[in-house]
C-alpha positions, 0 to 999 in steps of 0.5 A, spaced: 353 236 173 348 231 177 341 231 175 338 233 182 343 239 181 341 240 175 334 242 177 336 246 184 340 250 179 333 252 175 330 253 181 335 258 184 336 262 178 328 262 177 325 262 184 318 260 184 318 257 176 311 254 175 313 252 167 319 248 164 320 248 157 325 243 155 327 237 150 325 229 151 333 228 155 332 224 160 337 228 164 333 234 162 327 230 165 329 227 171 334 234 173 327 238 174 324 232 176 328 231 182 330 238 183 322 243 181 318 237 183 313 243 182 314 245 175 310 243 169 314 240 164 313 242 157 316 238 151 319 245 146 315 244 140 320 245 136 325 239 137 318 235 138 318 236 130 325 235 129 325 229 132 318 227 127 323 230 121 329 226 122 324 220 124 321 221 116 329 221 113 330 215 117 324 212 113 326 216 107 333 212 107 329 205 107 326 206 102 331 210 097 330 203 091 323 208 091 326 215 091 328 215 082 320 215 082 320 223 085 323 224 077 320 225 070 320 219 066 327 221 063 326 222 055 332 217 054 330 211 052 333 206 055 334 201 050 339 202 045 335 202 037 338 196 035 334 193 042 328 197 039 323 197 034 324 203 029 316 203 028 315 203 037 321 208 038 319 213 033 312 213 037 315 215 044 315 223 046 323 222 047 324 220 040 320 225 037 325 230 041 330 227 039 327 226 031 326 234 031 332 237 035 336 232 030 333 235 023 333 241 026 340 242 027 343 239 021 338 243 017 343 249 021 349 246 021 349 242 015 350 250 012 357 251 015 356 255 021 359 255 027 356 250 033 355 257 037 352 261 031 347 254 030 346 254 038 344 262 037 339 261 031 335 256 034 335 258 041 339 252 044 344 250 048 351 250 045 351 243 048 346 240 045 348 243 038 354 240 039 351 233 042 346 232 035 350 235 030 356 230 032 351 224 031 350 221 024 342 219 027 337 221 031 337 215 035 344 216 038 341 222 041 335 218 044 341 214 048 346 219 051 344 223 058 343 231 057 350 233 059 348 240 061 347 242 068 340 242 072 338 251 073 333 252 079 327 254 072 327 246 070 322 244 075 318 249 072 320 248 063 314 243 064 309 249 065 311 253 061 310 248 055 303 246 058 301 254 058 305 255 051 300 250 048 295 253 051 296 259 048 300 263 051 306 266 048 309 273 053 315 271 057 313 276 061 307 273 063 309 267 063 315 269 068 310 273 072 305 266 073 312 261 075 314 267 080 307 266 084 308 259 083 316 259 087 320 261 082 326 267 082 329 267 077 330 273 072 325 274 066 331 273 061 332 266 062 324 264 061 325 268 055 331 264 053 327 257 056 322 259 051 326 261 045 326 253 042 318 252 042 317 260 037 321 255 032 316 249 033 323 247 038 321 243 044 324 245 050 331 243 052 331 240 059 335 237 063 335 228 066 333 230 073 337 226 079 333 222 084 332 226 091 337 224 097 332 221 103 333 228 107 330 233 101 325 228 101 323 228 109 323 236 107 318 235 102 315 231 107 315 236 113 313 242 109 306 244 110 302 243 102 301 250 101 308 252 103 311 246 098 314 250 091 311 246 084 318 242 083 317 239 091 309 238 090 310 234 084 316 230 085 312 228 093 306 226 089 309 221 084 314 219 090 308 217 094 304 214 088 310 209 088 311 207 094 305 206 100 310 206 106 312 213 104 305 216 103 303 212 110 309 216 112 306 224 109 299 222 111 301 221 119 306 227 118 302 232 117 296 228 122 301 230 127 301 237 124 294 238 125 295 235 132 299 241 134 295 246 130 290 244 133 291 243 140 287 237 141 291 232 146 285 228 145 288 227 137 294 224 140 293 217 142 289 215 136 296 218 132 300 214 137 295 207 135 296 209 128 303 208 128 303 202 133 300 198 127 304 202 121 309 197 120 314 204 119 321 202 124 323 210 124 316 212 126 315 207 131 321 208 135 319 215 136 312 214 138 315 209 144 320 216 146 313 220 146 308 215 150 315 215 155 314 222 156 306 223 155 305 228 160 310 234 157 308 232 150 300 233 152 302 240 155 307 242 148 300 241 145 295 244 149 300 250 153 299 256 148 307 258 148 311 254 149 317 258 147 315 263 152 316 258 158 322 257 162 328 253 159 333 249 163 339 250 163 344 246 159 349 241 164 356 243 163 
């Protein structure tokens, strides 16, 4: 189907169509261009804000060297104890977990029980026992990588530490706290998390893997308040990092405000923000808004640009 087909089919299906709600095609556009020459056209918020997204990815995937700092520092060190200073290794966080799992394992293992008796007495992973009971020093165990999988309560065993050293000790108040901040999960397994730390234990945690460039640009394009506390933490120390993404996120969510906002008038100095952003991915897209201006301005200022017509697909 031609173009000026295309918009003679909108206007017989819809005689007397005003309003267009369409995406920034160039088919779409010159279609009812040619063919409702009377209509408004209004670009669909929706894909305007998808293009957005995809654009953050693409910058997101530029600057993948940056994506591991989104990861807590790892409790692994990553020189081997013949590279480090025993006095500096014993100082560091990871070596004293590593020093009191290690006592504490053999100190039960060392009695003849089996790993899974050891593992439940201490409120372990079965794993982990194994890994420091198998050890000859706690220093081999600074070195290995955390076997066990990542569960959906890791972005939040940081928490419940901070809140058990402030005093407090229910898992059931805390399952209730990590809820409202996001979490899903069933009581019993804040209960098991928290079984370490009644025998002056750390909490067994897992080695995070960085993000992928597209879970970054959904941190990126969620609103703050609706980010759960793994996202919100992981972007905050991602963008300490690396400016370019920082610069990415604060003109994102100046485009949010943009549209919340409905103040055409905000677009053109976001439109010169990017021009001098040095970011290629964002870039791109404001040279494809500025072509289509006039339909943009209108998904800002028209109230509902769902509610409007759509042109119909070409077949």
């Amino acid at each position: 189907m031609g173009t000026a087909a295309l918009g003679r089919g909108v206007k017989r299906s819809r005689p007397g169509v005003e309003v267009v709600c369409r995406d920034g095609s160039l088919v779409y556009r010159q279609g009812i261009t040619d063919g409702a020459t009377d209509a408004i056209q209004v670009s669909d918020r929706l894909q305007l804000w998808q293009g957005l997204s995809k654009r953050v990815g693409d910058a997101a995937a530029a600057h993948r060297s940056c994506l591991p700092a989104a990861v807590p520092d790892p409790e692994a060190a990553s020189l081997p104890p013949s590279q480090a200073e025993p006095s500096d290794q014993a100082d560091t966080r990871a070596c004293c977990h590593a020093k009191i799992l290690f006592e504490a394992v053999h100190a039960v293992t060392d009695t003849g029980i089996s790993l899974h008796a050891a593992a439940h007495q201490l409120g372990l992973n079965r794993r982990t026992v194994g890994t420091y009971a198998r050890a000859a020093t706690w220093q081999e165990c600074v070195c290995r990588t955390r076997s066990r999988r990542p569960s959906s309560l890791d972005p939040y065993l940081e928490y419940l530490r901070q809140r058990w050293e402030a005093g407090e000790h229910s898992a059931t108040v805390l399952h209730k706290e990590i809820v409202a901040k996001g979490y899903r999960g069933h009581y019993q397994r804040v209960k098991m998390a928290i079984a370490p730390l009644r025998r002056g234990l750390p909490i067994d945690t897992p080695r995070e893997r960085p993000p992928w460039p597209r879970q970054v640009a959904r941190w990126i394009s969620t609103a703050p308040s609706r980010r759960g506390l793994h996202a919100t933490e992981a972007l905050r120390r991602l963008l300490e990092c690396c400016p370019e993404l920082e610069q990415t996120h604060d003109l994102v969510r100046q485009f949010a405000a943009v549209l919340d906002s409905r103040e055409a008038t905000l677009l053109t100095h976001w439109l010169e923000q990017i021009a001098t952003s040095r970011l290629p991915a964002l870039v791109s897209l404001a040279n494809a808004i500025r072509d289509d201006q006039p339909a943009v301005v209108q998904a800002i200022t028209t109230r509902s640009t769902r509610a409007t017509t759509k042109a119909a697909s070409p077949t």
